[in-house]
C-alpha positions as semicolon CSV with decimal commas, in nm:
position;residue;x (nm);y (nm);z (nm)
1;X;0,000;0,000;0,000
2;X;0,153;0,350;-0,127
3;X;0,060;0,650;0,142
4;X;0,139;0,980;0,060
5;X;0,082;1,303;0,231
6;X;-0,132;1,628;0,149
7;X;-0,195;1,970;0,320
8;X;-0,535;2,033;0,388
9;X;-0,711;2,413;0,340
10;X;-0,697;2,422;0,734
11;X;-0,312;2,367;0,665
12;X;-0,318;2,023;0,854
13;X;-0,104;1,725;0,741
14;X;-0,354;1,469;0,625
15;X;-0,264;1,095;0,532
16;X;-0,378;0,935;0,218
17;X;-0,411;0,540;0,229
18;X;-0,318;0,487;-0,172
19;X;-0,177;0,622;-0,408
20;X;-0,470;0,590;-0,638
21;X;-0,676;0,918;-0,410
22;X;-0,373;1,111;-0,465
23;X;-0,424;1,035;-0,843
24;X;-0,791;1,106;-0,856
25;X;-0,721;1,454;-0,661
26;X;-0,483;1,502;-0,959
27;X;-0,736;1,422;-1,203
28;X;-1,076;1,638;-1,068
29;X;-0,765;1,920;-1,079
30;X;-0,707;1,867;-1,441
31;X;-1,026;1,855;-1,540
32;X;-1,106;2,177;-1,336
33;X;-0,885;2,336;-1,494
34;X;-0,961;2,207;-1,863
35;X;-1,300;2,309;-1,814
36;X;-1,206;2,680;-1,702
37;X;-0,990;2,728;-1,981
38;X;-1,278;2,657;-2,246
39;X;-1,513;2,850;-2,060
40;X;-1,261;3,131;-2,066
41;X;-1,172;3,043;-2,434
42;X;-1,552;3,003;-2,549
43;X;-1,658;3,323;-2,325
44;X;-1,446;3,556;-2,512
45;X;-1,533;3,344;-2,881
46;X;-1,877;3,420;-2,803
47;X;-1,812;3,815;-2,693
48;X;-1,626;3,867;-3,049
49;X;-1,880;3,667;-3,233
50;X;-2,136;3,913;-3,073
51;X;-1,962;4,213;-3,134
52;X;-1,883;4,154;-3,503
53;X;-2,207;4,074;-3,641
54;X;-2,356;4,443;-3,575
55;X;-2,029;4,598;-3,719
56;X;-2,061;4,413;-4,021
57;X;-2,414;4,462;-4,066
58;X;-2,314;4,851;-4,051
59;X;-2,009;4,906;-4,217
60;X;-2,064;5,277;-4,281
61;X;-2,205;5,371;-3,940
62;X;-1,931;5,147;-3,781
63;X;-1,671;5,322;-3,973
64;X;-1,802;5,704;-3,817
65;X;-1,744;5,530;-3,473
66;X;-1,349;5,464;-3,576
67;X;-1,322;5,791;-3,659
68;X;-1,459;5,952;-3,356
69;X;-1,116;5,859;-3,231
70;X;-0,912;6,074;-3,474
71;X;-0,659;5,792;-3,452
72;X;-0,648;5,709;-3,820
73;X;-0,676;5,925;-4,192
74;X;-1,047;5,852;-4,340
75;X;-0,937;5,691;-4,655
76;X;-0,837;5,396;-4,384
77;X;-1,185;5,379;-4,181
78;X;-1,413;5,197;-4,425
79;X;-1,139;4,931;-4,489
80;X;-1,075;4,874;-4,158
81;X;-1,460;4,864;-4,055
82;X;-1,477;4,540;-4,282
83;X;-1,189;4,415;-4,174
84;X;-1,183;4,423;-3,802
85;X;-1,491;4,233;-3,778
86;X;-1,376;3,974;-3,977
87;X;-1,062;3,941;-3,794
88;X;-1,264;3,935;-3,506
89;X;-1,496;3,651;-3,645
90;X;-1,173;3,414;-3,711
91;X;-1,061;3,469;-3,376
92;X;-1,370;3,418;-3,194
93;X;-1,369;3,064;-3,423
94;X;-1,033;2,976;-3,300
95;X;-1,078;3,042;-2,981
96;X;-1,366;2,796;-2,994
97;X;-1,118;2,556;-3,155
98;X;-0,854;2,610;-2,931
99;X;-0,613;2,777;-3,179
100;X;-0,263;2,872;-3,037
101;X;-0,216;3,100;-3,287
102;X;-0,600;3,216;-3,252
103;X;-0,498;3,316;-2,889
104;X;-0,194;3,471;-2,996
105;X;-0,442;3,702;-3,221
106;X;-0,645;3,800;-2,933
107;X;-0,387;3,882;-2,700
108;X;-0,287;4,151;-2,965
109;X;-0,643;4,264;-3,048
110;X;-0,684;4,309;-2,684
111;X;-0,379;4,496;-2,620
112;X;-0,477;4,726;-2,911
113;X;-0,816;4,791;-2,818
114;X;-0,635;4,863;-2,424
115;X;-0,412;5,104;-2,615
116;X;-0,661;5,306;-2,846
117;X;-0,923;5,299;-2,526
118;X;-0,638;5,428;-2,283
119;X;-0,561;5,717;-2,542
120;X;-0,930;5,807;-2,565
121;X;-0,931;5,850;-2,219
122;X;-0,661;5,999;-2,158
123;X;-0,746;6,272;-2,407
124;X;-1,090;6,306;-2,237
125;X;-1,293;6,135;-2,543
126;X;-1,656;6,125;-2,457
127;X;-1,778;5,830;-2,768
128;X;-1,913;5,499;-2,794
129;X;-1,643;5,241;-2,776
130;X;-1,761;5,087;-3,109
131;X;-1,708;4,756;-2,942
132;X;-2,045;4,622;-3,065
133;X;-2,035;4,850;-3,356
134;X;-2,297;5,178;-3,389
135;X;-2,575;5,221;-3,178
136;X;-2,405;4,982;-2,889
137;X;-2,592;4,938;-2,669
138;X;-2,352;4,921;-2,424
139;X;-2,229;5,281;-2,435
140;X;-2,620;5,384;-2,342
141;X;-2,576;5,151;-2,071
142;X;-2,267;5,267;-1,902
143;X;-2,153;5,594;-2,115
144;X;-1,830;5,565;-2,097
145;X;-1,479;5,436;-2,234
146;X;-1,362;5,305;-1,871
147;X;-1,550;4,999;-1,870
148;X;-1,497;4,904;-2,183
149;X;-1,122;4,917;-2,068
150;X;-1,186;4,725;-1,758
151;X;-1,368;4,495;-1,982
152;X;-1,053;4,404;-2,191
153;X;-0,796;4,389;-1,952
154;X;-1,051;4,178;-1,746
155;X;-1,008;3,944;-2,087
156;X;-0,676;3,973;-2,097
157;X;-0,626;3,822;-1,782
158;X;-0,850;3,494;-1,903
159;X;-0,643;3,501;-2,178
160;X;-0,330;3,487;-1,975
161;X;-0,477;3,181;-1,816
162;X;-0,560;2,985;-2,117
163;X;-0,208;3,081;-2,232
164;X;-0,063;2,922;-1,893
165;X;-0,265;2,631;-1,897
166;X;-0,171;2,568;-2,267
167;X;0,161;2,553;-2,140
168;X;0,131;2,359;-1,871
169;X;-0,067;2,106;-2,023
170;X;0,185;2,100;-2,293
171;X;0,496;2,058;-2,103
172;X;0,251;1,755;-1,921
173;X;0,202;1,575;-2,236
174;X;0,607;1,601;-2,371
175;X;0,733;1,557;-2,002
């Protein structure tokens, strides 16, 4: 009979009888965390998904809302308001799929969006964050740049976690 030893929560030295409890502790862990990751990973496939559909149905009225932020010349605005959404599309679907490279795509994405929303606030912009494209709803609901940033670094930080359980799991599997 194998015994090992594990720390409680209360910080007390408890006993295991076999090896095999140890092993099934180590397995409900794993699959914790597997299933955190894809709710993390499908959460955020399902936010994009959500937020490109209304920017592609209004490419015109989304491309007003990327100019409010004076960031970019206006030949570049309609382009980019068919473009981002589709970016955003084929991210959201590799983030469903569990894309490395998908992840990769919204780490940047996010840390864009953090950058142009931090400059918009820091020059005292008062717009809709475009984030759902014109008319969203969620600047009548909050009015106001700040949550959208809290919003994306909140997703950076799930991302962050799918990236360090992708690595874990991967040094796992060739270890």
């Amino acid at each position: 009979m194998h015994v090992g030893v594990a720390v409680s929560r209360e910080g007390r030295k408890e006993t295991l009888t076999t090896l095999g409890q140890m092993e099934k502790i180590e397995s409900i862990k794993q699959n914790t965390l597997l299933w955190v990751d894809r709710l993390c990973r499908w959460g955020m496939g399902a936010f994009f998904l959500a937020a490109a559909g209304p920017k592609l149905f209004d490419v015109a009225g989304f491309a007003k809302v990327i100019g409010a932020y004076a960031i970019l010349p206006e030949p570049l605005l309609v382009p980019l308001a068919v473009i981002l959404p589709v970016v955003e599309i084929g991210l959201a679907v590799g983030l469903l799929r569990n894309h490395f490279p998908a992840k990769l795509g919204v780490a940047l994405l996010l840390l864009l969006f953090i950058a142009v929303l931090s400059y918009a606030i820091w020059v005292g912009l008062d717009i809709d964050c475009g984030c759902f494209g014109p008319e969203d709803p969620e600047s009548q609901a909050f009015h106001g740049l700040k949550t959208s940033l809290v919003r994306d670094i909140a997703m950076l930080l799930l991302l962050a976690f799918s990236f360090r359980y992708h690595r874990i799991l991967t040094a796992n599997q060739s270890g």
